[in-house]
C-alpha positions in Angstrom: -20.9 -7.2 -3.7 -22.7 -10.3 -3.6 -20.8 -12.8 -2.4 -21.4 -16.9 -2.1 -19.4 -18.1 1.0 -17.9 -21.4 0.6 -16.8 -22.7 3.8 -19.2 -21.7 7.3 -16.8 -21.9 9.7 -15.6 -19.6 12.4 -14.2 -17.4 9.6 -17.1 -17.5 7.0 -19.4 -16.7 10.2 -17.0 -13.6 10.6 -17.1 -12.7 7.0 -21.0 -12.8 6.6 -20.9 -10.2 10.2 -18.9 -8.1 8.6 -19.8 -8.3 4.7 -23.2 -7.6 5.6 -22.2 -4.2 8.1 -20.5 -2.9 4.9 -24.0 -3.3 2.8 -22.7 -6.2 1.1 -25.0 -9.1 0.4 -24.3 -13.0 1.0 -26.1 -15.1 -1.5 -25.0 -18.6 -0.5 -23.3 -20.1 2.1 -21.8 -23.9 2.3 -20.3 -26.3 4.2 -19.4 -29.9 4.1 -23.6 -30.8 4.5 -24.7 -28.6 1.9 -21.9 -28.1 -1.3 -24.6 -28.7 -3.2 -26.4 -25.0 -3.0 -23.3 -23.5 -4.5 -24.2 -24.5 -8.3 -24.5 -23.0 -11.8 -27.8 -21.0 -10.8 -26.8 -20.0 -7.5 -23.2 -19.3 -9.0 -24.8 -16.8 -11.4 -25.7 -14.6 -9.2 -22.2 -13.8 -7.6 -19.9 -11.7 -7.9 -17.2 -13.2 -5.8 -16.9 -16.1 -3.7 -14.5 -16.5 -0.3 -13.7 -20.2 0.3 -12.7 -21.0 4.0 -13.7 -24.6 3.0 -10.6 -26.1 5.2 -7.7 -28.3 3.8 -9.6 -31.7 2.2 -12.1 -29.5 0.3 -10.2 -26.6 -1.2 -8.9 -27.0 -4.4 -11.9 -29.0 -5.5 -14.2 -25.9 -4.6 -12.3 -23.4 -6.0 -12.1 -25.7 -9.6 -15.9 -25.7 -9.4 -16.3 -21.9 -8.4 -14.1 -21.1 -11.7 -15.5 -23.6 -13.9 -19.1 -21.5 -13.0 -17.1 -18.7 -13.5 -16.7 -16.9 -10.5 -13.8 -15.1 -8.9 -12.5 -16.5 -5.8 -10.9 -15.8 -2.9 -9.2 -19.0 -1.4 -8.2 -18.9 2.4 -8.1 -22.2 3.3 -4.5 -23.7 4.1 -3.0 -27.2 3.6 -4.1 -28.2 0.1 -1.2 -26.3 -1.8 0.4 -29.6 -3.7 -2.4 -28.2 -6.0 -2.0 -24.5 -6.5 -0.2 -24.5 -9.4 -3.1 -26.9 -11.0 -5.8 -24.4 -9.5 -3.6 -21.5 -10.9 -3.4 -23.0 -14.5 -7.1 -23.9 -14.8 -7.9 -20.1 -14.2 -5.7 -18.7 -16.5 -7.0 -21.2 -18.8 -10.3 -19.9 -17.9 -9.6 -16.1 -17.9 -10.6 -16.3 -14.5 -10.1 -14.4 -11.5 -8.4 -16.0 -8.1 -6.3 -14.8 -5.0 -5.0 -17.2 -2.8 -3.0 -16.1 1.2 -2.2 -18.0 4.0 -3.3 -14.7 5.6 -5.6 -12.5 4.9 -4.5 -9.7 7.8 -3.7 -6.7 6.4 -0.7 -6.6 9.2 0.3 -10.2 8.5 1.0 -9.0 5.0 2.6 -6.9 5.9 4.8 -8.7 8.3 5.1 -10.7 5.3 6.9 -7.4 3.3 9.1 -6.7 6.1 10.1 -11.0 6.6 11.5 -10.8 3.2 13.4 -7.4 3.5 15.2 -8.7 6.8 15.7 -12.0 5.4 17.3 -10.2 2.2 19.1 -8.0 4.8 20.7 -10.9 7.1 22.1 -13.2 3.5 25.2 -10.4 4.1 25.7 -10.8 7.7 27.1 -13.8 9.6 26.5 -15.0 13.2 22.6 -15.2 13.2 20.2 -18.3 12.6 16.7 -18.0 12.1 14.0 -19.0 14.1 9.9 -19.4 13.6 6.9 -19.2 16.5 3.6 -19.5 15.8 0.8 -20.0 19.0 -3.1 -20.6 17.4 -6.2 -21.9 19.5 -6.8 -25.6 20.2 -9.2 -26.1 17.8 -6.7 -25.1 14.9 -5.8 -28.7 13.2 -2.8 -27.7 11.0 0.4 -27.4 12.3 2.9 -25.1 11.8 0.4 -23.0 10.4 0.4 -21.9 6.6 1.5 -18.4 7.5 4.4 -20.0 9.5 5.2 -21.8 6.0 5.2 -18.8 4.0 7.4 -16.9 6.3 9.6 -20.2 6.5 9.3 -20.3 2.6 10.1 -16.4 2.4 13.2 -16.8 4.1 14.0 -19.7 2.0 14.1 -17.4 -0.8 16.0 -14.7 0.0 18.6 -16.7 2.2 21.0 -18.8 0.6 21.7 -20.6 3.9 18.3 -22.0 4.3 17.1 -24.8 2.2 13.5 -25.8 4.0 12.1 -25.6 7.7 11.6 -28.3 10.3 8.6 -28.5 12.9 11.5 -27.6 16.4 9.2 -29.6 18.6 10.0 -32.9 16.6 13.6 -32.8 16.1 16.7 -30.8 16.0 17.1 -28.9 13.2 19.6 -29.6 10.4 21.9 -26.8 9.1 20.0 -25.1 6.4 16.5 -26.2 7.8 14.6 -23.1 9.7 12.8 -24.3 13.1 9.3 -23.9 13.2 7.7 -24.1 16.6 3.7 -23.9 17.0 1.7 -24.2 20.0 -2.0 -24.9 20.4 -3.4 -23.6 23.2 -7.1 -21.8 24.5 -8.6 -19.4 21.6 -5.4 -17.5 20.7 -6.7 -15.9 17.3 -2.9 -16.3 15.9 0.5 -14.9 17.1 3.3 -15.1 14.5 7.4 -13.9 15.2 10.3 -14.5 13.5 13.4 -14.3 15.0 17.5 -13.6 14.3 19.8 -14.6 17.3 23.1 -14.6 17.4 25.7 -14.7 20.6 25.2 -11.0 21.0 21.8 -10.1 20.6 17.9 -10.9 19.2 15.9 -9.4 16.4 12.5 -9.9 16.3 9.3 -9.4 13.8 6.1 -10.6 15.3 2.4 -9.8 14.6 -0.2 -10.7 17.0 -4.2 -11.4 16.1 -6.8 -9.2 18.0 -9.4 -11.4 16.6 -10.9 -12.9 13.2 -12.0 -9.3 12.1 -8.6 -8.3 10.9 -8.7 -11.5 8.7 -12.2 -10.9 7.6 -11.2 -7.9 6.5 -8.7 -8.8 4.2 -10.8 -11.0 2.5 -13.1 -8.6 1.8 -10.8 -6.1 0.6 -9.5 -8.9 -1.8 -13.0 -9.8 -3.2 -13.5 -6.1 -4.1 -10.5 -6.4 -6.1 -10.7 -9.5 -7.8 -14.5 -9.2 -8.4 -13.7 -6.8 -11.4 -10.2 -8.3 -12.5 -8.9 -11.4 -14.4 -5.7 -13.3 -13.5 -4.0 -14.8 -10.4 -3.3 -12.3 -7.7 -1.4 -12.4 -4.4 -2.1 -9.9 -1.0 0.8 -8.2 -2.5 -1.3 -7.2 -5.2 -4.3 -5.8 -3.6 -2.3 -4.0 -1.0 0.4 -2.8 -3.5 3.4 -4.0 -1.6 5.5 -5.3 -5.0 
């Protein structure tokens, strides 16, 4: 594939590593100095771009991306009062776009299983949910978006939950989930969700290695989308409808 990477950062750096080990071939990279070398010339010779381009930045890059008429996958978290906008303008454009929290094939996972336990516990009384998420220091948002989907997931499937609340800040309503994160050293990302009741704990928890596993995920969804049209999910590309 030849990909334009829009975003640098920690995980476009990882991307490029191990995009180019795979023979793929990295046409343009941006960051917040330099949008401007992602354009209609540059654009034409893509056939996928991967936007890490962080939270401020996001939805405007993947519009412009789409509008050039390349398929996208979008990793950055925190802009998502303007998915549905972004979603619309590629079907609009008989474009091509994926969008995760995630990208870790085992978050996604994790993800599949979240909603099957959720769906499982709606039947059973006596246990309360309960979110955890630890990232490194340098990680701004907070919970993180895979903390929100799995807060959102639950949401969905469990007719006792109505929304989530960060646990460090206040104590939660009924009906609101408690989301604790922790910021601490260079934790790649830990994840668990937890059922307690009097009698005992059930847990699902995933735990980063490193960016690879994220990396890798993106690149398996750019191979998809790169010959497809429409708005995609993880689920999707890793066939876990």
């Amino acid at each position: 594939m030849k990909i334009a990477l829009l975003g640098y950062g920690r995980m476009g750096r990882e991307i490029e590593q191990l995009a180019i080990e795979g023979g793929d071939e990295i046409i343009v990279k941006t960051d917040v100095t330099s949008p401007e070398v992602f354009n209609p010339q540059t654009a034409a010779l893509c056939d996928v771009a991967i936007e890490f381009s962080g939270p401020a930045a996001a939805a405007e890059t993947i519009l412009r991306a789409l509008t050039y008429g390349v398929p996208v996958v979008s990793g950055s978290t925190g802009w998502l009062e303007r998915y549905d906008e972004v979603a619309r303008y590629c079907t609009e454009r008989n474009g091509s776009f994926i969008y995760s929290s995630n990208y870790s094939i085992g978050v996604n996972i994790l993800f599949r299983l979240n909603i099957e336990l959720a769906r499982i516990m709606r039947g059973i009384p006596g246990y309360n949910a309960e979110i955890g998420e630890v990232h490194h220091a340098a990680k701004v948002d907070a919970p993180s978006g895979t903390a929100i989907t799995l807060a959102g997931q639950i949401t969905d499937q469990h007719n006792s939950y109505s929304g989530w609340v960060k646990a460090e800040e206040e104590e939660p309503e009924r009906g609101m989930i408690p989301v604790a994160s922790v910021r601490e050293g260079k934790v790649p990302g830990i994840h668990s969700v937890t059922w307690r009741s009097n009698d005992d704990i059930i847990s699902l928890k995933h735990e980063a290695l490193g960016r690879r596993g994220f990396a890798t995920g993106a690149l398996l969804a750019a191979e998809f989308i790169s010959t497809r049209r429409g708005v995609f999910t993880m689920k999707d590309v890793l066939n876990l409808l």
